[in-house]
C-alpha positions in Angstrom: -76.2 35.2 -107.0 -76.2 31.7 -106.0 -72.3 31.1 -107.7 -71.2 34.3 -106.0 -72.1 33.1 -102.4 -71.0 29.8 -103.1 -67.6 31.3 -104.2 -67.7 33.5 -101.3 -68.3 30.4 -99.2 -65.5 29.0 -100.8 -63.0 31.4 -100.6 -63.3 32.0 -97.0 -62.6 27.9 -96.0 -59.7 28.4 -98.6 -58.4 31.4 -96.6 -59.3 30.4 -93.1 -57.8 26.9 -94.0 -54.7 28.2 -94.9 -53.6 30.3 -91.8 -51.0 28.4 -89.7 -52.0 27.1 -86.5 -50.7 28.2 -83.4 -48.2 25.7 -81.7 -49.8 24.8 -78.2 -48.1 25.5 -75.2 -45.7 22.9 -74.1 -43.6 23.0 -70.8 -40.6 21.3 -73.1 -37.5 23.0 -72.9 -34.7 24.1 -70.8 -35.4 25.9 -67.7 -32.5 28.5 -66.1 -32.3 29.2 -62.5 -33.5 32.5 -61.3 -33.9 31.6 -57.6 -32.6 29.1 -55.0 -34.1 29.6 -51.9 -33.0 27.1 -48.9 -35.5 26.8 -45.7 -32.7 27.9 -43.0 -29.3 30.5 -43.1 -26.6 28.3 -43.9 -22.9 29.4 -44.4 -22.2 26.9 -47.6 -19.3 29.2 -49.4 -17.0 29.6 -45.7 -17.2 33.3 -46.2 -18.4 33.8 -42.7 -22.1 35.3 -43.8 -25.2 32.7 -43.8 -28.1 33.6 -46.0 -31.0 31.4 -46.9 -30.1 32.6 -50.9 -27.8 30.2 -52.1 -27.8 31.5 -55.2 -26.0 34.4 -54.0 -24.1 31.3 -51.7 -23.2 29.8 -54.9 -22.0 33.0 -56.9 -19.6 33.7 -54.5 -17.5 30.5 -55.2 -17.8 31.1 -58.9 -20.6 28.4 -59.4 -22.8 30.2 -61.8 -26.1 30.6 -62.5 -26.2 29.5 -65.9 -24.4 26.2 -65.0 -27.6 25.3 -62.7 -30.7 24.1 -65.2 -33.2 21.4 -65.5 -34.0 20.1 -69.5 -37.0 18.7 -69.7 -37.4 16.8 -73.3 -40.2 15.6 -75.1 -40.2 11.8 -76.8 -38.8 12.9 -79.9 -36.0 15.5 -79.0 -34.4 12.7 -76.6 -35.5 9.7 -78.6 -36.1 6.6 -75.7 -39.9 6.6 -76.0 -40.7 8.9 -73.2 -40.2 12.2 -71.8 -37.0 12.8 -70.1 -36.0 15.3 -67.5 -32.3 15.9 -66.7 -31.4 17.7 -63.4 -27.7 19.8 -64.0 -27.4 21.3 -60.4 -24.9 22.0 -57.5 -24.3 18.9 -55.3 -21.6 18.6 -52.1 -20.4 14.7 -51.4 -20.6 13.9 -47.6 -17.4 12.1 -47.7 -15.7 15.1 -47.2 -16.9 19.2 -47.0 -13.0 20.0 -47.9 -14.4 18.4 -51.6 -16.2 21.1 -52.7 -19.2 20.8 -55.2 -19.7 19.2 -58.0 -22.2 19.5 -60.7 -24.3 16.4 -61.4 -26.5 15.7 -64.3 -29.1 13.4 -63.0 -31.5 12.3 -65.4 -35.0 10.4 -64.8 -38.3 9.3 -67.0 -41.0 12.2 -66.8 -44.5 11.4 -66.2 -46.3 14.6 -67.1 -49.7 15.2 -65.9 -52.3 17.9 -67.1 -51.8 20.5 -65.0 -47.7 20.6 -65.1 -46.9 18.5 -62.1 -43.9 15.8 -62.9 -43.7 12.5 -61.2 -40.2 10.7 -62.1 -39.7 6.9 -63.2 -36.7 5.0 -63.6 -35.1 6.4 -66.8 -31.8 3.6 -67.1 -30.9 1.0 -64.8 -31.9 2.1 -61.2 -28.8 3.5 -59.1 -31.1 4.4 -55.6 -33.8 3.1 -54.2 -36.0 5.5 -55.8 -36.3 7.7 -58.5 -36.7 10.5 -56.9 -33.3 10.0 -55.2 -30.9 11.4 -57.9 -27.9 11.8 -55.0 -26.9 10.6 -51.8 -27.6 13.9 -50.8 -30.6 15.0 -52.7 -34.1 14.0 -53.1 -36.8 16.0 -55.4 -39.7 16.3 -52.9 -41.7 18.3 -55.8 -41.5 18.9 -59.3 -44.0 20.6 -61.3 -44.7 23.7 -63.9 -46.2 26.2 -63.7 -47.6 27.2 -67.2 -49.8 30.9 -65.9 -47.9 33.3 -68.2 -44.2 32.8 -69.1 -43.9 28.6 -67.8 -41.9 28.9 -64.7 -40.5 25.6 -63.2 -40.6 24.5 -59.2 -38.3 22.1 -58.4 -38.1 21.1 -54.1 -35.4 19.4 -52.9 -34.4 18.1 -49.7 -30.3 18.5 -50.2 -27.2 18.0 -47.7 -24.5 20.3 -47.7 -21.7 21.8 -45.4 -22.6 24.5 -42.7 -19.3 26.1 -42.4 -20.6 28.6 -39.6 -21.6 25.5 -38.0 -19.0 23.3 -39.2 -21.6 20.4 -39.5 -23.8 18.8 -42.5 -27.4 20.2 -42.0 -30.3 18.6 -44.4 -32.6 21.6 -45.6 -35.5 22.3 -48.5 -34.0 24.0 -51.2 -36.5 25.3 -53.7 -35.3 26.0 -57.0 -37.3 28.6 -59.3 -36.3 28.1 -63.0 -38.1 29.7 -66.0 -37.6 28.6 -69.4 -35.2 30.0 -71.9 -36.4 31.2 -75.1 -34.1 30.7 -78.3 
């Protein structure tokens, strides 16, 4: 009796020690833009309407959504020695509104904290003052993820562009709402 429950015993570490282990959650990846939310109306696409959606802003001149997304990458998928976040989004220069927009791929150091909020360090040589400046015209005022279900990314940014109702530059708070694509 004393063989069988040591075999017993035995063949339940031998099973439970051969299940795979779940990967943890990680807020790696690339995120997609499913919102971009500004703090006032603004007219940025000169087709006469101003909406505080500048996704819907940004459709309308063909800039589309899946050209807007932040990576974020983990030490070994960018391979510097520390996690990386690269910002891909819609930027207007203030030399001249007639310009149009560019898309700039800004990319900083990522200091991850436990609960999913990201502070950003000098990645390369610095080109601003600070690293949250990754433009001229843009700051990240707030950066974080939120991991509650499906991870969901938050990225505030106080950005510049081109009020053509107003025909002037206006700063605002865009907030960006990005969830993570799934392969």
């Amino acid at each position: 009796m004393k063989k069988i429950s040591l075999l017993f015993a035995a063949l339940s570490m031998l099973i439970f020690s051969c299940q795979e282990e779940a990967e943890p959650e990680t807020i790696f990846g690339r995120y997609v833009v499913e919102s971009i939310l500004a703090d006032q109306a603004i007219d940025i696409s000169g087709d006469g309407i101003t909406s505080e959606d500048l996704l819907a802003e940004f459709g309308s001149m063909r800039i589309w959504p899946n050209s807007i997304f932040v990576s974020v990458y983990s030490i070994q998928e960018f391979n510097v020695g520390y996690p990386q976040v690269v910002f891909t989004i819609p930027f207007q220069a203030e030399e001249d509104p007639n310009f149009g927009f560019g898309h700039g791929s800004f990319g900083r150091r990522a200091d991850i904290a436990a609960d999913g909020s990201i502070s950003l360090g000098w990645s390369l040589a610095p080109d601003f003052d600070e690293p949250t400046r990754l433009h001229q015209t843009i700051t990240v005022e707030e950066l974080g993820v939120l991991t509650s279900g499906e991870p969901v990314l938050e990225l505030v940014l106080s950005q510049t562009f081109f009020d053509q109702a107003q025909k002037k530059w206006v700063d605002t708070k865009i907030t960006y709402s990005l969830r993570r694509e799934e392969f």
